[in-house]
C-alpha positions in Angstrom: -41.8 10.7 22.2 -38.6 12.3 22.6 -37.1 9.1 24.2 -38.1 7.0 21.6 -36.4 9.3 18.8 -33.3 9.5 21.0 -33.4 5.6 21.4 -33.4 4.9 17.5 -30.9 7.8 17.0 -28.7 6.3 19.5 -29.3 2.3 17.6 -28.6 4.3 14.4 -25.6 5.4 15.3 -24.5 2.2 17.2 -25.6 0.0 13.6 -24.1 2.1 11.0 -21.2 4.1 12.1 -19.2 1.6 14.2 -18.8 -0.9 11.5 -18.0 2.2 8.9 -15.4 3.4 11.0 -13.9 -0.5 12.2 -13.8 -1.0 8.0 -11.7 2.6 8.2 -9.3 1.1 10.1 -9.0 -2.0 8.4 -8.6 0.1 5.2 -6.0 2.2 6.5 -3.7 -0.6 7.9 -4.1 -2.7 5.0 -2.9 0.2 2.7 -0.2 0.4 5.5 0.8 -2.9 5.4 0.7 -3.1 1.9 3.1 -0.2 1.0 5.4 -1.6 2.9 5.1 -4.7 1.4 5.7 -2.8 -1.8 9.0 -1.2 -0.3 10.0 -4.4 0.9 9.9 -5.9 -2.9 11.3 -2.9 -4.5 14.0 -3.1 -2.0 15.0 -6.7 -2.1 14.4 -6.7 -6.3 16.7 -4.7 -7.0 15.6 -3.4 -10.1 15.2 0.0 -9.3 17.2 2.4 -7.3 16.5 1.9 -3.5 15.7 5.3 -2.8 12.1 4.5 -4.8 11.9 1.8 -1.7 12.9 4.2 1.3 10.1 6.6 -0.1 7.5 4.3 -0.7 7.9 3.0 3.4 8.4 6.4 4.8 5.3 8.2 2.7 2.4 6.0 5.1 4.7 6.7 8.0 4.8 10.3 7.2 0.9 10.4 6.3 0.0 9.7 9.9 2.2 12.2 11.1 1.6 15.3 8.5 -2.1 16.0 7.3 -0.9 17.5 3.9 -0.1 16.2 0.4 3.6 16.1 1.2 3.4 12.0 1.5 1.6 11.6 -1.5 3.9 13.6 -3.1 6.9 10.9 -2.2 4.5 8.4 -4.0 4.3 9.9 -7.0 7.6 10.5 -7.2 8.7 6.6 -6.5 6.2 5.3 -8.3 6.8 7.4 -11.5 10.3 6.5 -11.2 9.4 3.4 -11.1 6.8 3.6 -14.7 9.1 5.6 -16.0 12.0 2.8 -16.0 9.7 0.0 -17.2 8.8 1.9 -19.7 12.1 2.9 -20.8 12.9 -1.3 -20.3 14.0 -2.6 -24.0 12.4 -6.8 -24.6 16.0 -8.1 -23.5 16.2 -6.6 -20.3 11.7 -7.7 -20.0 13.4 -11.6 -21.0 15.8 -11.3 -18.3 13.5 -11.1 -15.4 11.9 -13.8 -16.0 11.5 -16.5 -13.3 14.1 -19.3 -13.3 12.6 -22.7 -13.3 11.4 -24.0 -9.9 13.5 -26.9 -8.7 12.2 -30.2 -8.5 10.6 -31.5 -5.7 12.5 -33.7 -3.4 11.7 -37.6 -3.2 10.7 -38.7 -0.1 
């Protein structure tokens, strides 16, 4: 009997954890990838000050490398920064954002 209990623990473990810990990691570097994404378009925008861009890259980076709030912390900061100027944005400066019109498409 105390095989068989070890066996199903063991197919247990091999049937639900794995896959919760591969989806984990997948989590994890799509958040990853995804700030920086977000650091990359605040940077090249130009909207808003670029130091709301060098924190929202370096607060993932930092994450891996302290266990604390500290990273988060940067977050907030950029990213209330960030709210904070859009909300503070008056309808002209909204209208001048918009998209410019997307050239035609060349004859072949």
């Amino acid at each position: 009997m105390e095989f068989n209990e070890i066996h199903v623990g063991l197919l247990y473990a091999n049937t639900l954890e794995q896959p919760l810990v591969l989806l984990e990691i997948v989590a994890v570097v799509a958040l990853f990838v995804g700030l920086l994404a977000l650091a990359n378009a605040v940077w090249s925008s130009r909207i808003f000050p670029r130091w709301t861009a060098v924190l929202i890259a370096v607060a993932p980076v930092l994450a891996v490398v302290v266990d604390y709030g500290f990273p988060y912390l940067l977050l907030v900061v950029a990213w209330g920064w960030i709210g904070w100027k859009m909300l503070r944005m008056s309808p002209a400066e909204w209208a001048s954002f918009r998209e410019a019109p997307a050239p035609e498409a060349a004859e072949s």
